[in-house]
C-alpha positions in Angstrom: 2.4 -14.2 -17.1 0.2 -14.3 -14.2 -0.4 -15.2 -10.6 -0.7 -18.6 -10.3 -1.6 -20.3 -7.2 -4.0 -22.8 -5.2 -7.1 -21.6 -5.6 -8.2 -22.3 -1.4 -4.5 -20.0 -1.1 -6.0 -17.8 -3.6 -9.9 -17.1 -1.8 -8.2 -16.9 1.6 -5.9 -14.3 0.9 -8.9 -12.3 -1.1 -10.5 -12.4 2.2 -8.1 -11.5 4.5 -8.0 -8.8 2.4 -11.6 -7.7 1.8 -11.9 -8.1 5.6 -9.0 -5.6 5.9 -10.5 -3.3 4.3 -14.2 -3.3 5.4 -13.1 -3.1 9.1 -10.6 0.0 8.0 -12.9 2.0 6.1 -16.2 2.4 8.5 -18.0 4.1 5.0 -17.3 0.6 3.1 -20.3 -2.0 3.4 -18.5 -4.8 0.7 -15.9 -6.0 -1.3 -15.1 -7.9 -4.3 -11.6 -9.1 -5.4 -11.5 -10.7 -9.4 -8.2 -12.6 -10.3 -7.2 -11.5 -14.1 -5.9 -14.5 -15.3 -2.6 -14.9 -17.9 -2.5 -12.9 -21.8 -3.7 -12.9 -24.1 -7.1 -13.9 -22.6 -7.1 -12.3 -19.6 -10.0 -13.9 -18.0 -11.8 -12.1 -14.8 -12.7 -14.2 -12.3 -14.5 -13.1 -9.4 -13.4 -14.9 -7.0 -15.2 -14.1 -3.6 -17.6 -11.1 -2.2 -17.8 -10.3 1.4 -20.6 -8.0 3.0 -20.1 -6.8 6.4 -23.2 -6.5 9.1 -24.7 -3.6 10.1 -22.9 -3.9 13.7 -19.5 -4.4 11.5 -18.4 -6.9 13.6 -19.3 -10.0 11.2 -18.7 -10.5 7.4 -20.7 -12.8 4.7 -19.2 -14.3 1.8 -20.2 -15.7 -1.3 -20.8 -15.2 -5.7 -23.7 -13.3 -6.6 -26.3 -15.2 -8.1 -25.5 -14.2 -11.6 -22.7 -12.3 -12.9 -20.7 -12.3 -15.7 -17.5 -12.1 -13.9 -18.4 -15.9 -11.8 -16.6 -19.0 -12.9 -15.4 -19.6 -15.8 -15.1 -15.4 -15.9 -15.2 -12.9 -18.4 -12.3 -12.8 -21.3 -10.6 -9.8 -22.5 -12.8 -9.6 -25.8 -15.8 -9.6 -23.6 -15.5 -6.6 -21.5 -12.4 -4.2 -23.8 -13.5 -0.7 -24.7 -15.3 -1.6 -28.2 -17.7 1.1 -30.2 -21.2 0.7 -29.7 -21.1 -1.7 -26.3 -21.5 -0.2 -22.5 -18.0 0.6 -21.0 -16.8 -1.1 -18.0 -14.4 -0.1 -15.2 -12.8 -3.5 -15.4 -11.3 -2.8 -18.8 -10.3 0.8 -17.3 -8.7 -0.8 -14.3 -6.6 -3.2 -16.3 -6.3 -1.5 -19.8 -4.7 1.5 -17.9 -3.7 -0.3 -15.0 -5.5 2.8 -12.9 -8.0 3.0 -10.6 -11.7 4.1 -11.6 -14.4 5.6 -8.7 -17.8 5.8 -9.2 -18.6 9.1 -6.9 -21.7 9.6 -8.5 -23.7 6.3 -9.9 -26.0 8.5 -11.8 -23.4 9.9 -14.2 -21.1 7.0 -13.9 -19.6 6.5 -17.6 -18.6 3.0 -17.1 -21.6 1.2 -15.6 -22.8 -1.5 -17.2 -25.8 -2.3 -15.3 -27.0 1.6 -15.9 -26.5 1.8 -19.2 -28.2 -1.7 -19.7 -30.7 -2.2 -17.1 -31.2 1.3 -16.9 -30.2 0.5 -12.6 -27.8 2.1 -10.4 -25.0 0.6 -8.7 -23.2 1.4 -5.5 -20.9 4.1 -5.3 -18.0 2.3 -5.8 -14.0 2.3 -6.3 -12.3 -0.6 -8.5 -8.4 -0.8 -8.1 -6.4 -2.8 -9.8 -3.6 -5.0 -8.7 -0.2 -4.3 -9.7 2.7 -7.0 -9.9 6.1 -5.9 -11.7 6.6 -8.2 -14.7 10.4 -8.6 -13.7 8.9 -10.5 -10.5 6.9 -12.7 -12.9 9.6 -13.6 -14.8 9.4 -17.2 -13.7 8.4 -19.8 -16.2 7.5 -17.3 -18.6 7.6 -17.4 -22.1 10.2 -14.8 -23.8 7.2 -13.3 -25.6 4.5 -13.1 -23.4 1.3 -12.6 -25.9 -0.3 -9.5 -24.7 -3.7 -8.7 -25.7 -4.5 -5.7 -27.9 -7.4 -3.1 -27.2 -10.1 -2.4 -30.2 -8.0 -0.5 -32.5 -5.7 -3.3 -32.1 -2.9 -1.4 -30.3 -1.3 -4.0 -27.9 -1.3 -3.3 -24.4 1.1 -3.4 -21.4 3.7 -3.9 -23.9 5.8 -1.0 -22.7 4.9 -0.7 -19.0 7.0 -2.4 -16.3 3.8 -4.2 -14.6 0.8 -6.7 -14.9 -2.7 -6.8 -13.6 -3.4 -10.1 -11.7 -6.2 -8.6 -9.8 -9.0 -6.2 -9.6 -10.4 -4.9 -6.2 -13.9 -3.2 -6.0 -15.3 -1.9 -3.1 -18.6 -0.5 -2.4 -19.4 2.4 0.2 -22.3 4.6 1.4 -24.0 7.2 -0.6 -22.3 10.0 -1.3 -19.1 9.1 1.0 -16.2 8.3 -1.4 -14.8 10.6 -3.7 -12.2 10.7 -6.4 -8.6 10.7 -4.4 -10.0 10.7 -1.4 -8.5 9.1 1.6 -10.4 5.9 0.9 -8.8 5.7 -2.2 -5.2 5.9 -1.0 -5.8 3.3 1.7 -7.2 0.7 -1.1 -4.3 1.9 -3.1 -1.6 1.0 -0.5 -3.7 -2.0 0.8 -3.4 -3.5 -3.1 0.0 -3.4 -3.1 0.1 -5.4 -0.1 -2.1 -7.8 -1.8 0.0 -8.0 -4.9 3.1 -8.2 -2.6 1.3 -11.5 -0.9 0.0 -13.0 -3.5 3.6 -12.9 -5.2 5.0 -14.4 -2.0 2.4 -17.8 -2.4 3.8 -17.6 -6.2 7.0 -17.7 -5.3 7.0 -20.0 -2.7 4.6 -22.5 -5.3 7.7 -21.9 -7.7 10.4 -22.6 -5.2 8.6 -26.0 -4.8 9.0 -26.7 -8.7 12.5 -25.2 -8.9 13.6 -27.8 -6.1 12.0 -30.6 -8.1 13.7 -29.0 -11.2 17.3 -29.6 -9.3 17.1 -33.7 -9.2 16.9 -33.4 -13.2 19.5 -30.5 -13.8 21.2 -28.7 -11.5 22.7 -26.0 -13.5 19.8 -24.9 -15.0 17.9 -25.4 -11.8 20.9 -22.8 -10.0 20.1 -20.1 -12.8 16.8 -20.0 -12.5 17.2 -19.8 -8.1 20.1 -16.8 -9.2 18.6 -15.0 -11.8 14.5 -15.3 -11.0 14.3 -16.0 -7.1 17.4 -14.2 -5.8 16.0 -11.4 -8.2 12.3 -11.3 -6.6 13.9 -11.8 -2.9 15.4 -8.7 -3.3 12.3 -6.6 -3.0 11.6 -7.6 0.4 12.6 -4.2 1.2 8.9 -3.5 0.1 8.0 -4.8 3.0 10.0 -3.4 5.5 8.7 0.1 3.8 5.4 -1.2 4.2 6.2 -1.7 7.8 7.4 1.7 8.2 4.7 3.5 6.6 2.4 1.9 8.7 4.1 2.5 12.4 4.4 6.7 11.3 0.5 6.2 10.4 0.1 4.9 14.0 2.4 7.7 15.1 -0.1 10.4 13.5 -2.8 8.3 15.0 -1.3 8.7 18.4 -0.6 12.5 18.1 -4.1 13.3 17.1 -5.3 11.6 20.3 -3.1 13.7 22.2 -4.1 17.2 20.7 -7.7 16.2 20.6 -7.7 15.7 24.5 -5.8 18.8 25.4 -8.0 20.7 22.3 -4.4 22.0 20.7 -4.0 22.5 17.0 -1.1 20.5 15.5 2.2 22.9 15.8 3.6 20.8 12.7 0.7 21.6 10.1 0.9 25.3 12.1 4.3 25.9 11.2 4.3 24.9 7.7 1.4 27.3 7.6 3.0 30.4 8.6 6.2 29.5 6.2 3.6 29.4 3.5 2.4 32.9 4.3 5.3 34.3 4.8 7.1 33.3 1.3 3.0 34.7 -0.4 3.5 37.9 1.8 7.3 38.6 0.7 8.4 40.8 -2.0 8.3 39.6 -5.9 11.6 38.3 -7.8 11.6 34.7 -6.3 8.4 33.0 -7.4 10.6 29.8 -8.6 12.3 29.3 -5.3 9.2 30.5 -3.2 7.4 28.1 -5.2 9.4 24.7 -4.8 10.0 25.8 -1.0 6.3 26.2 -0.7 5.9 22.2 -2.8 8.5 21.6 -0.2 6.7 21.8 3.2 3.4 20.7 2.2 5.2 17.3 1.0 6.3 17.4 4.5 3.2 17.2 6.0 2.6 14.3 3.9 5.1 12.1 5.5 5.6 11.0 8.9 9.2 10.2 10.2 10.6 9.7 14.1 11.7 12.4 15.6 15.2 12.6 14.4 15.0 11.5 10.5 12.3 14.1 10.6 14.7 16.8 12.1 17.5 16.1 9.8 14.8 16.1 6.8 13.4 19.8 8.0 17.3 20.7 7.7 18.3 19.4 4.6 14.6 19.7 2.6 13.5 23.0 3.9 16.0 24.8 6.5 19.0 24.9 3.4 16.3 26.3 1.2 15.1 29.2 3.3 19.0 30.1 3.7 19.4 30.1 0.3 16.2 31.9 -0.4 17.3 34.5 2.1 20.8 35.3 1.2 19.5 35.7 -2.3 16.7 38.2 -1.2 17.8 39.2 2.1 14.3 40.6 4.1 14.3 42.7 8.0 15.9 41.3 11.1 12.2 40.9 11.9 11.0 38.8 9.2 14.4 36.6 9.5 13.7 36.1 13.0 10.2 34.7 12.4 11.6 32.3 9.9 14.1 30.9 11.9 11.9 30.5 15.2 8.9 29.4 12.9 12.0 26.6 12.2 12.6 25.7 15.1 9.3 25.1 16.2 8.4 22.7 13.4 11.3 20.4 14.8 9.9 20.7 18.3 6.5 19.8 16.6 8.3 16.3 16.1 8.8 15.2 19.3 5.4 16.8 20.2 3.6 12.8 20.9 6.9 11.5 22.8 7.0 14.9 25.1 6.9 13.6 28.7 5.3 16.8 29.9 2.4 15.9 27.8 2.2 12.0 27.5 2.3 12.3 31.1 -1.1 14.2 31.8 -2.8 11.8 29.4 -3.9 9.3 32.0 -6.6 7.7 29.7 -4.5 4.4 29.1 -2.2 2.3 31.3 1.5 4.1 32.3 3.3 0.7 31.6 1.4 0.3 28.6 1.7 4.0 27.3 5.2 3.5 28.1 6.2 1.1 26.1 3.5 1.7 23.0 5.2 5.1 22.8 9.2 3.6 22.6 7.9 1.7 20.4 6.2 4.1 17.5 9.0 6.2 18.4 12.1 3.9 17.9 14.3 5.0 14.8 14.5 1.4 13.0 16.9 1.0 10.0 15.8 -3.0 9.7 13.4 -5.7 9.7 13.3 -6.5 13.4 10.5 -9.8 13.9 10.8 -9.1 17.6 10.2 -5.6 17.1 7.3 -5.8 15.0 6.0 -8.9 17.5 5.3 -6.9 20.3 4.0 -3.8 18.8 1.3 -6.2 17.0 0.9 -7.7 21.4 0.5 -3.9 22.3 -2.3 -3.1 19.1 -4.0 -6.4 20.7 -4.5 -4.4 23.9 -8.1 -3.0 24.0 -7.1 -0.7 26.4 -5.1 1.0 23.8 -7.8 3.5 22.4 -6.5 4.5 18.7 -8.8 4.8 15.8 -6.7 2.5 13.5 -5.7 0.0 16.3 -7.3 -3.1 15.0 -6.8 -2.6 11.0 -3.3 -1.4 11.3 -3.2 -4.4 13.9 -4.1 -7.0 10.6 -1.9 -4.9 8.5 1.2 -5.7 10.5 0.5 -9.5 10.9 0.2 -9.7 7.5 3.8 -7.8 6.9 5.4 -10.2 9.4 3.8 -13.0 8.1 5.2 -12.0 4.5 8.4 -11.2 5.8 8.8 -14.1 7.1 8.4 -16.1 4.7 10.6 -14.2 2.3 13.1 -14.9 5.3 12.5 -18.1 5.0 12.5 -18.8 1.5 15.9 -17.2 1.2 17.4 -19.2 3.5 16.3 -21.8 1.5 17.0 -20.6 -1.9 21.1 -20.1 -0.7 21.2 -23.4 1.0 20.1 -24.9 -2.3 22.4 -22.7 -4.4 25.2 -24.0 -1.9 24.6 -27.4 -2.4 24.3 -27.5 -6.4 27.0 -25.3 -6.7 28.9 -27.7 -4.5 27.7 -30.8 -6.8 26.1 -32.0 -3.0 22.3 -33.6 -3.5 22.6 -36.0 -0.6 22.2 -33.0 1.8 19.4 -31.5 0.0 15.7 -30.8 1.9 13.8 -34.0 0.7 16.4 -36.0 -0.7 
């Protein structure tokens, strides 16, 4: 049970990946993605380090000189938690299937290269890839062997995912920190990975399904039903992915507007004075107050267009403040404030599509402002290619000055890239579930 694909497939997707995330994260100066091969042994693999110039414009690639983690790799036995023996992040990262951060080199518990050579490393972050074992389930043996740790407790038995991959990134002194923003980015950005890398898998797979269907049909139809059709369907990742990305853009776009007319943001302002209000308010309510409160700061996590984000304010923290106030009614004054607090949080949404405002920012194009803010603006319930096509032409656009422009740029091809493809291989997959169900092999691609 692992990812199992070509290996020039494998190092270019690594790249595109390390290169991702170097050009995202201006504090990051390299990168390092290891492949974790199939249980029991579990073999780490490095399989390609990029370093980024000092300009940050160019990247270098190639295998340290010596490292246990180079070809052949490193086996389970050889780098598991085991009494006596220097701890390593790599059996954290895929023991636990979490992420470890070394914010402090000097103190870091699971360097090996301190605790053996006595030498420091980078401040660092290692996550680990994630890949649902139900997305796996192709060729794979009823059993799967899973390794056990030291104490011989066996591991991943229970859990619904794999580790096929380990990502380690190394930054400047003293600028990453545990759960810091860095982090979350690396963390979204290995799902993506994990998401592409199942896409080359399953499209290897189709390949030997197809070949499977010359030699038996019906077992070639359950195994397009039950194991493709089943990994097909979580192509909704990706339009999620798509999403999350295009309300990143939109916060993007926002803080360039408030930055150039030196405003705070009325959205984070709002949720602030509902937060004082429910700590300044009598005692009896500490429950409600409290998940009201958990509430609207999880609101200022997300980022939704205008009118999801309206009916999300009414439903998430609107119904709560009625109820919370019919069960301890406060003055006329206090009720006001609440309500007109309200309201301004929902006119806070349409605050970077406001035509009074996007109209006195004359630092970009008008055709091109135009249409860029349409476009991070548009409610989309679907995968739309066309869509996606020409906000990736408008990211292009140097003229478009946005912190995030180029990485989210790379982000997005890679979505429609993936989404393609999944696309595509479903088309395929129900054309040849058609034709063996129909008993037709003279129609079939390649026959």
């Amino acid at each position: 049970m692992s990812i199992e694909i070509e290996k020039a497939v494998l190092e270019k997707a690594c790249m595109e990946m390390i290169e991702t995330i170097l050009f995202c994260l201006p504090n990051a100066f390299k990168g390092t993605i290891y492949r974790i091969g199939k249980p029991p042994d579990l073999v780490a693999v490095r399989i390609t380090s990029g370093i980024i110039d000092d300009e940050r414009k160019r990247l270098s690639w190639g295998l340290p000189v010596k490292s246990d983690y180079n070809p052949p790799g490193k086996p389970w036995v050889g780098y598991r938690d085991v009494p006596n023996r220097p701890l390593e992040a790599m059996s954290w990262c895929v023991c636990k299937q979490k992420s470890w951060t070394a914010e402090n080199p000097k103190n870091d518990a699971r360097s090996v290269r301190l605790h053996v050579e006595g030498e420091l490393e980078d401040f660092n972050h290692m996550e680990p890839v994630l890949v649902r074992k139900s997305d796996l389930n192709l060729n794979m043996d009823a059993s799967p062997p899973y390794p056990k740790d030291y104490n011989g407790n066996v591991i991943w038995k229970e859990g619904d995912y794999v580790v096929v991959a380990v990502i380690k990134i190394h930054f400047n002194s003293h600028t990453i920190k545990i759960g810091s923003h860095e982090t979350r980015v690396i963390k979204k950005l290995s799902h993506s990975l994990g998401t592409e890398l199942l896409s080359y898998q399953l499209r290897q797979d189709s390949m030997k399904a197809m070949q499977q269907l010359a030699k038996d049909r019906l077992n070639a139809c359950n195994i397009l039903a039950d194991s493709l059709r089943n990994a097909l369907t979580k192509s909704a990742l990706v339009f999620s992915l798509v999403k999350k990305e295009i309300g990143y853009l939109r916060d993007q776009w926002e803080q360039v507007l408030l930055r150039d007319l030196k405003e705070k943001n009325m959205k984070v302002e709002s949720i602030k004075v509902l937060n004082e209000m429910l700590m300044n308010m009598d005692n009896g309510y500490e429950q409600l107050a409290k998940d009201l409160v958990e509430v609207q700061n999880r609101f200022l996590a997300t980022s939704l267009p205008p009118e999801k984000g309206e009916k999300w304010v009414t439903r998430q923290i609107e119904e709560r403040w009625k109820s919370l106030l019919s069960n301890f009614p406060q003055d006329d004054h206090k009720t006001r404030m609440v309500w007109q607090t309200i309201g301004k949080l929902k006119k806070a949404l349409h605050f970077g599509r406001d035509h009074d405002i996007i109209s006195n920012y004359n630092k970009i194009p008008e055709e091109l402002k135009r249409e860029w803010v349409n476009l991070i603006y548009s409610n989309t319930d679907s995968f739309d290619a066309s869509f996606l096509e020409r906000l990736i032409k408008i990211l292009g656009n140097s003229s478009l000055d946005i912190p995030s422009r180029e990485r989210s740029k790379k982000t997005l091809i890679q979505l429609k890239v993936l989404a393609e493809t999944m696309n595509h291989l479903e088309k395929n997959t129900n054309f040849l579930l058609r034709q063996v169900l129909n008993g037709n092999s003279d129609s079939l691609p390649g026959s």
